[in-house]
C-alpha positions as CSV (number, residue, x, y, z in Angstrom):
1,X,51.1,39.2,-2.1
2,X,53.3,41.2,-4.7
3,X,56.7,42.7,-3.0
4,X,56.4,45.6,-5.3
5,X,60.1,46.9,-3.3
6,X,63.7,46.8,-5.2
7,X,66.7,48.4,-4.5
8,X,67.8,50.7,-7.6
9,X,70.0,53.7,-8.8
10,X,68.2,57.3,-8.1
11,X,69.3,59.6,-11.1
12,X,68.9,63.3,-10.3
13,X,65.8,63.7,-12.1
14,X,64.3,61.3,-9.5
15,X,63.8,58.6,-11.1
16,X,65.4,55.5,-10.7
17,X,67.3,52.6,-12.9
18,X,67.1,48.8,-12.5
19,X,70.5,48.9,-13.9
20,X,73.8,50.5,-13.9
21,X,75.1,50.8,-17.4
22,X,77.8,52.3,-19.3
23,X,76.8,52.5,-22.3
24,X,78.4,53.2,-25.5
25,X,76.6,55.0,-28.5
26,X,78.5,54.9,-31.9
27,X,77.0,57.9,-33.7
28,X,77.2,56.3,-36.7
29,X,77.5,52.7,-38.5
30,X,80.7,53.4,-39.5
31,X,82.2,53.3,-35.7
32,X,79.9,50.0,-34.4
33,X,83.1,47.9,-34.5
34,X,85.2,50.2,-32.0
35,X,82.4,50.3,-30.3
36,X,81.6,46.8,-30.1
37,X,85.4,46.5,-28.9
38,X,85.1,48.8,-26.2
39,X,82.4,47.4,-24.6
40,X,83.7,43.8,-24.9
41,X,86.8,44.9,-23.2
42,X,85.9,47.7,-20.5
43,X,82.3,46.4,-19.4
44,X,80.2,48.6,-20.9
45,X,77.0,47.8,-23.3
46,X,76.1,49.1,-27.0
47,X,74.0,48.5,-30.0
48,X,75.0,47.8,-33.9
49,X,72.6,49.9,-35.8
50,X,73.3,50.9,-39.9
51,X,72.2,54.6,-39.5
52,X,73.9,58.0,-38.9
53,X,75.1,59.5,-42.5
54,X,71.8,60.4,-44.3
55,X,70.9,63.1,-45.9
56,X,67.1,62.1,-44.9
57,X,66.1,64.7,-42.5
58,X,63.1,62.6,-40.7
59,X,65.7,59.4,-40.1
60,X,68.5,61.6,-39.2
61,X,65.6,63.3,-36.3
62,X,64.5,60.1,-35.0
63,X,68.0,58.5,-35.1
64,X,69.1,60.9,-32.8
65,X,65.9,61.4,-30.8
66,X,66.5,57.8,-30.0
67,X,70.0,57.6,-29.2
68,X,69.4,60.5,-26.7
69,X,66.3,58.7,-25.3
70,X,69.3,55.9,-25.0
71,X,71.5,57.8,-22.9
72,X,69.0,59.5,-21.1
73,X,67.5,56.3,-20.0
74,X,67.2,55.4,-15.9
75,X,69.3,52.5,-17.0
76,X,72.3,54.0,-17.9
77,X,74.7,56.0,-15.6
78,X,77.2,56.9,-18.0
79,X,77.9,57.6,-21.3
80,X,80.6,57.8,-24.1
81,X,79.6,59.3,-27.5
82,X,81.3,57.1,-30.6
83,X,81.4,60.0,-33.8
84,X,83.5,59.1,-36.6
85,X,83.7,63.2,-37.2
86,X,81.7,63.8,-40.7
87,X,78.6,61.5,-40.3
88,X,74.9,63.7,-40.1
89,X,73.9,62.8,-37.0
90,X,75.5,65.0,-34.7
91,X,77.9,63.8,-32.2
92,X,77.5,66.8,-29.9
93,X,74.0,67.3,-30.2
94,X,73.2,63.7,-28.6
95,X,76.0,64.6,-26.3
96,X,74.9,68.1,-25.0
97,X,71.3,66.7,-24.5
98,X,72.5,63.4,-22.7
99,X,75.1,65.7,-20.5
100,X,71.9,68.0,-19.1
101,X,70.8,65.0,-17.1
102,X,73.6,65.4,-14.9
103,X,75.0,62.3,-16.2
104,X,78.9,61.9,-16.8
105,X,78.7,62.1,-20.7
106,X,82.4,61.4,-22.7
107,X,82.8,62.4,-26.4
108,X,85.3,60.5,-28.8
109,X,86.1,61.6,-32.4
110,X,87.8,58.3,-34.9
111,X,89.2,61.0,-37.2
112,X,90.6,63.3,-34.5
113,X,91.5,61.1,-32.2
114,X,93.9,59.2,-34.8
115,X,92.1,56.1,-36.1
116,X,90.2,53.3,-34.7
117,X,92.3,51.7,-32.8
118,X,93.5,54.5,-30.9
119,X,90.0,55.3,-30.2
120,X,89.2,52.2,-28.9
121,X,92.6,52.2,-26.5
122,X,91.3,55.6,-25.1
123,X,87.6,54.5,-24.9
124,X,88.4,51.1,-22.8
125,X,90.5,53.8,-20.1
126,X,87.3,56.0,-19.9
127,X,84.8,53.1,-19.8
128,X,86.8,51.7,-17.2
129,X,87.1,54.3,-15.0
130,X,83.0,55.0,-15.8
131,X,82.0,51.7,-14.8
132,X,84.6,51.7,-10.9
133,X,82.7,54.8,-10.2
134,X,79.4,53.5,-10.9
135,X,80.5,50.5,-9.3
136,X,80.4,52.6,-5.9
137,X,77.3,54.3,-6.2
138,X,74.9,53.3,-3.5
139,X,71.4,52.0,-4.2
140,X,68.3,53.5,-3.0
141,X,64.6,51.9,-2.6
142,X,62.4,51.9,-5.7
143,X,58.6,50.9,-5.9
144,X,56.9,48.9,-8.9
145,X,54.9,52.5,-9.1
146,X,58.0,54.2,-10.3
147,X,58.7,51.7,-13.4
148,X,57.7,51.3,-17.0
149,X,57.0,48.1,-18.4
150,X,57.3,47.7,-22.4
151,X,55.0,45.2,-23.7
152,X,55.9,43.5,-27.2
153,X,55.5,40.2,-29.3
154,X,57.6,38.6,-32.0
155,X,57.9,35.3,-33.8
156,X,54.1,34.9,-32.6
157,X,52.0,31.4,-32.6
158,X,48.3,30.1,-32.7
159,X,48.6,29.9,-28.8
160,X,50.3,33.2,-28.3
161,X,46.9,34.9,-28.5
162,X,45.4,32.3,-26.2
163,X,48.2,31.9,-23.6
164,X,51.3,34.3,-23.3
165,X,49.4,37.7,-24.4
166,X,46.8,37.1,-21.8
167,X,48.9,35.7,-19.4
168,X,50.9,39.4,-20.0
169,X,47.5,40.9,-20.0
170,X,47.3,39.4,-16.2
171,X,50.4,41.0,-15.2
172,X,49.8,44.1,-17.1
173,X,46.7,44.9,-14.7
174,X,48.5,43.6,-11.7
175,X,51.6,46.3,-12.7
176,X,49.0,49.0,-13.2
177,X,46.9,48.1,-10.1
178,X,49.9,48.9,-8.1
179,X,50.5,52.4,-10.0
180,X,53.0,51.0,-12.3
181,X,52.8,51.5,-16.1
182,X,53.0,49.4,-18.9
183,X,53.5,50.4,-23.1
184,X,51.8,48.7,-25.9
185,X,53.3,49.6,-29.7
186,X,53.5,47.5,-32.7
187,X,50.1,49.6,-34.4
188,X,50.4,47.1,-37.0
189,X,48.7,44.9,-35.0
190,X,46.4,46.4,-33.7
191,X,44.6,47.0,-37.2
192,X,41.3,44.6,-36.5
193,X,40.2,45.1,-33.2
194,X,40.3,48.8,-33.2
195,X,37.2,48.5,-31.9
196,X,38.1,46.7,-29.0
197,X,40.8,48.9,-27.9
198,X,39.5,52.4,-28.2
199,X,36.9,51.3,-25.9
200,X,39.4,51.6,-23.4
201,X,40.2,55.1,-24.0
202,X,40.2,57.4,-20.8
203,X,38.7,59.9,-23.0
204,X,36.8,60.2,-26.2
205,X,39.8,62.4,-27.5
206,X,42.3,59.6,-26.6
207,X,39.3,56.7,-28.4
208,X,39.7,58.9,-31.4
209,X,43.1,59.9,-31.7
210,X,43.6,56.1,-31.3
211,X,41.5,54.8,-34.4
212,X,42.8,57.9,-36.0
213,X,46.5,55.7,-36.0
214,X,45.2,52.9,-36.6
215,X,43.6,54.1,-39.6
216,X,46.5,55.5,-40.4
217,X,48.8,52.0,-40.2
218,X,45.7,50.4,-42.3
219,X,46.0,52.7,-45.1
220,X,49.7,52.1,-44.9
221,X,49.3,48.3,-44.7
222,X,46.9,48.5,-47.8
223,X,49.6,50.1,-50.3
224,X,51.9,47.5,-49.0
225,X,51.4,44.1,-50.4
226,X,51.5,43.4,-53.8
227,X,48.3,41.8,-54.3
228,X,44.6,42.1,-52.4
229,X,45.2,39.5,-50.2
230,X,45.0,41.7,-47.4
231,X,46.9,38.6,-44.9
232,X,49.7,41.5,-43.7
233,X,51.6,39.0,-41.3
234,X,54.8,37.4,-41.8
235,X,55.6,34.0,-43.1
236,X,56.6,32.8,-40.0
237,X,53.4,33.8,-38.2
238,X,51.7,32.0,-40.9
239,X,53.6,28.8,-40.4
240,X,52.7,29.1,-36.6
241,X,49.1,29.0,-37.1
242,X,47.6,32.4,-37.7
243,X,45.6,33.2,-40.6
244,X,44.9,37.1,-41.2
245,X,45.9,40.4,-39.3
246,X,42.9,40.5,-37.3
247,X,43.7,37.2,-35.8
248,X,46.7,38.5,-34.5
249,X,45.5,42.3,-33.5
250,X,43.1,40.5,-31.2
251,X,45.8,38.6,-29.2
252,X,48.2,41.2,-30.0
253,X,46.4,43.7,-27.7
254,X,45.2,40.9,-24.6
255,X,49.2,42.1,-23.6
256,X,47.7,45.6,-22.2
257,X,45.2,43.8,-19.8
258,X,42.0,45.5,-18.9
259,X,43.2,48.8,-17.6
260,X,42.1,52.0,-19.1
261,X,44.4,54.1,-21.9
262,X,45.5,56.7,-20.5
263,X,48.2,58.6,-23.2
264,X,49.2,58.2,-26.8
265,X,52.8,59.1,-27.8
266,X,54.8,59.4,-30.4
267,X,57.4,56.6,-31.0
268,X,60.8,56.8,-29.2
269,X,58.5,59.5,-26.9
270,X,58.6,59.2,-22.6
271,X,54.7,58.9,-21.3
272,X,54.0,61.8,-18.7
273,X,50.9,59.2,-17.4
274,X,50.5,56.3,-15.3
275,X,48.7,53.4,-16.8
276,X,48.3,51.8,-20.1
277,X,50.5,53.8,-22.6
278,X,49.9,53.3,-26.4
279,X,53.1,54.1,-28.6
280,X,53.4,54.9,-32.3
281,X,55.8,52.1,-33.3
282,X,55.7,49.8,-36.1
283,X,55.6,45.8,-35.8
284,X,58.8,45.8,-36.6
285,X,59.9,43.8,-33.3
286,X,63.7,45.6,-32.7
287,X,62.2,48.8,-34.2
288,X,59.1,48.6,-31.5
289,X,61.8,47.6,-28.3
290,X,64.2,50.5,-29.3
291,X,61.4,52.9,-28.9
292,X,59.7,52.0,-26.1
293,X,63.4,51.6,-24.3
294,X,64.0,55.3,-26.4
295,X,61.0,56.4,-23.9
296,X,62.2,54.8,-20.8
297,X,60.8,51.5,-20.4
298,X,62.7,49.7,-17.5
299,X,62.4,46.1,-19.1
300,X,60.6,44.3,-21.8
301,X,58.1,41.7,-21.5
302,X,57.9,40.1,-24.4
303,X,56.1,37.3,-25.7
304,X,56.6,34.8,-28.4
305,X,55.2,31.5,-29.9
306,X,58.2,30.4,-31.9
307,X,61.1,31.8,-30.2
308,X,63.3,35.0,-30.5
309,X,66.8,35.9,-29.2
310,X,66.0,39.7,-29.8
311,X,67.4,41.8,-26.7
312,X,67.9,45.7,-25.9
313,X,71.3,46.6,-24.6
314,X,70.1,48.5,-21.6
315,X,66.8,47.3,-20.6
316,X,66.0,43.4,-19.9
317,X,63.8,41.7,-22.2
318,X,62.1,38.8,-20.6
319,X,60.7,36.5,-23.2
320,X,57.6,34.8,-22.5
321,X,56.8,31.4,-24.6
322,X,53.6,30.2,-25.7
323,X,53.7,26.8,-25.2
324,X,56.2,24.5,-23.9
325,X,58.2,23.0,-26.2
326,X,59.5,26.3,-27.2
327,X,60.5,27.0,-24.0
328,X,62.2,23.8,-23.5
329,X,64.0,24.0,-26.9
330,X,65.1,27.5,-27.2
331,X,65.8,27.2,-23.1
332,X,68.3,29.4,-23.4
333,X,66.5,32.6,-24.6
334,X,63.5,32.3,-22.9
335,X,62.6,33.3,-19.1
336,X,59.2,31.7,-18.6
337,X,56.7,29.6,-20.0
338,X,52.8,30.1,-20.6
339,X,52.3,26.2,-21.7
340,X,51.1,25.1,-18.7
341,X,47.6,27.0,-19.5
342,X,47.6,25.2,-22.6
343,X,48.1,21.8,-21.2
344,X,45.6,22.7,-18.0
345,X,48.3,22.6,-15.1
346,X,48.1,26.6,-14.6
347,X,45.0,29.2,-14.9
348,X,46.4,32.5,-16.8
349,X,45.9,34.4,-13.9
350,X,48.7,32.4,-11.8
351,X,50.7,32.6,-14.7
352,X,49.9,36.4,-14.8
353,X,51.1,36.5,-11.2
354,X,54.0,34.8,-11.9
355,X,55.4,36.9,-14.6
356,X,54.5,40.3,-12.3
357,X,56.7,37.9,-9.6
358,X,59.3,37.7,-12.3
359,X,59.1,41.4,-12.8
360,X,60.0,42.6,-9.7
361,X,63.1,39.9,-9.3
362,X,64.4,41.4,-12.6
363,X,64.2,44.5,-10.8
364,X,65.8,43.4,-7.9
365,X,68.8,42.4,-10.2
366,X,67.9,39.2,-11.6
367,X,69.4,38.6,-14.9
368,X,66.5,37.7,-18.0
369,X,68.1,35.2,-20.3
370,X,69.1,38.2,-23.0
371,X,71.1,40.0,-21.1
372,X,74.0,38.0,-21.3
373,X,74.8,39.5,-24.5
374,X,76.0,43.1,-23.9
375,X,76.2,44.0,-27.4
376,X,72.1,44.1,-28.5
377,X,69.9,45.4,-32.0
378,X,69.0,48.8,-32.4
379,X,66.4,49.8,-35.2
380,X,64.3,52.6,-36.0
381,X,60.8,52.8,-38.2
382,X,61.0,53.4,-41.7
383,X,58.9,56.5,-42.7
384,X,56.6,57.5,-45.6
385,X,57.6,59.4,-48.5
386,X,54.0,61.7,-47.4
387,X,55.5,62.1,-43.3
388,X,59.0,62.7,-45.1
389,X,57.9,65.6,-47.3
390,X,55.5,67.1,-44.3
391,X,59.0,66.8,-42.3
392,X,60.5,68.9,-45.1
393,X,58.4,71.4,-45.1
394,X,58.3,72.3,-41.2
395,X,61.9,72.7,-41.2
396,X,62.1,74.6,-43.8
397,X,59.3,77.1,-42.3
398,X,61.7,77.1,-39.1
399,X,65.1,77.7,-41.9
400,X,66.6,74.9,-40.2
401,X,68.6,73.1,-43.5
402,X,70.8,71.0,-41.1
403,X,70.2,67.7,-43.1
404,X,70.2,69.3,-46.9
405,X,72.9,68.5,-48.9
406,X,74.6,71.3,-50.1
């Protein structure tokens, strides 16, 4: 029977991390290198991202939506702001909303501090003295109920559809059947079986606002390519076996289980319902994780066919191999193994239970095999020119000209 008990951080919200992170956001590209050195030297985690200075209103919103989703994260129990001092994205805006969570929130400025090094000098002595208090901070009981479980794929196989997604699947209903809730993105893929996922809808509203995004990700998909091949997968999901999108939809969405949908939110967006959770993300794998982590996901289940040393800096990503000899060849990146349904040894419900097994040691502390790298990818979706010039036009209805150049 699952121990569905850990011992975590309690925020003062009231809910609760599986981890106690520092974490360093640099504001903008320009500052990922003193940020980078910080962390390295002070025990704290960050990301390398090329965003920040854009005069694109829509990627300057989400940008910052996600680096506050960052900092507000159950995760992360303090925070220092990196701001060069004359990027877009604002510094003191991510600051001001992180800082209303009660968290201990730390601004530095490159240019008014005195350059980069001098920065990074003053960021290790506040990063330090961050991580000894939260060092002391006494953990509290937590319940699998209280977590959110992101639920991705990358670098996927022939098998992936037939042994890791289902096996995740397996998990996904044990997670939920214990009031737990898990998030499915990557809309990309579910393009194809549609059909087969808005059944699951709680509600006829949620079935059609469902194959409303779909549609949506179809009729961008359809502009994309330039020919009418219509294949819309990568070249290395090609060279592992799968043939067309549909193929891959259909194992994509065996991740989510059986459980009913019971919300649809917008990417880098935290669910306000237990269950099965669709986001808007793309395929794009590090794009998908950083919104799903953006909306509080705890940790990352993520499964793979040929391997993938993609990682979040404040939320575990436990990869999950198709078949075997991945597992044994990229050992050190991957967690767990769904081979042994291929071969016949295991059924994918005991391999269902034991990733749900795994689960809750991660959230006991247990380390997955990506978090030894403290310094992770951050990414964000790329948007249409149509959502861009919709974008425009709202802010300029609310006379907010924030990201027009002058």
């Amino acid at each position: 029977m699952l121990d569905t008990k850990f011992m975590g951080y309690r925020r003062s919200n009231g809910a609760i991390g599986i981890r106690n992170h520092v974490l360093i956001i640099p504001t903008v590209s320009c500052v990922n290198r003193v940020a980078m050195d910080i962390a390295n030297k002070a025990g704290g985690v960050t990301f390398m991202h090329p965003y920040g200075c854009t005069f694109d209103a829509e990627e300057n919103l989400i940008t910052e939506h996600s680096y506050i989703g960052h900092g507000l994260h159950p995760n992360v129990g303090a925070v220092l702001v990196l701001s060069l001092g004359c990027e877009t994205a604002s510094a003191a805006r991510v600051a001001e909303e992180i800082a209303k969570s009660g968290k201990r929130v730390e601004t530095l400025i490159v240019q008014k501090v005195g350059g980069s090094r001098s920065t990074g000098t003053a960021g290790i002595e506040i990063v330090r003295e961050m991580r000894r208090d939260l060092d002391a901070q006494p953990q509290e009981e937590g319940d699998l109920s209280e977590l959110l479980i992101a639920l991705e794929c990358g670098s996927s196989d022939a098998f992936s559809g037939l042994t890791a997604n289902p096996a995740v699947g397996e998990a996904a209903d044990i997670i939920v059947s214990h009031g737990g809730t898990v998030i499915l993105s990557e809309v990309t893929e579910m393009v194809g079986a549609e059909q087969v996922l808005a059944r699951r809808g709680k509600s006829d509203q949620i079935k059609q606002d469902l194959l409303s995004l779909i549609k949506k990700y179809e009729v961008d998909l359809s502009m994309s390519t330039e020919d009418d091949s219509g294949v819309f997968i990568s070249p290395g999901n090609i060279a592992g076996g799968l043939t067309t999108i549909e193929e891959k939809s259909l194992g994509c969405i065996y991740k989510a289980g059986t459980k009913a949908i019971t919300e649809i939110v917008d990417y880098g967006v935290a669910p306000t319902q237990k269950g099965v959770i669709i986001m808007d993300t793309p395929g794009f794998d590090i794009a998908s994780v950083t919104g799903k982590v953006a909306g509080g996901a705890h940790m990352v289940l993520f499964t793979t066919g040929k391997g993938t040393p993609t990682g979040s800096s404040i939320a575990p990503v436990i990869k999950i191999s198709s078949n075997n000899k991945t597992f044994h060849h990229l050992n050190e990146d991957t967690d767990i193994s769904a081979g042994d349904v291929l071969e016949g040894t295991k059924t994918l419900k005991q391999v269902g239970v034991e990733i749900a097994d795994l689960v809750m040691d991660t959230a006991r502390g247990k380390e997955a095999k990506g978090e030894y790298f403290n310094i992770q990818e951050f990414a964000i979706p790329n948007v249409s020119v149509v959502k861009k010039e919709v974008i425009h036009a709202k802010l300029a209805k609310l006379n907010d000209f924030r990201f027009v150049q002058p």
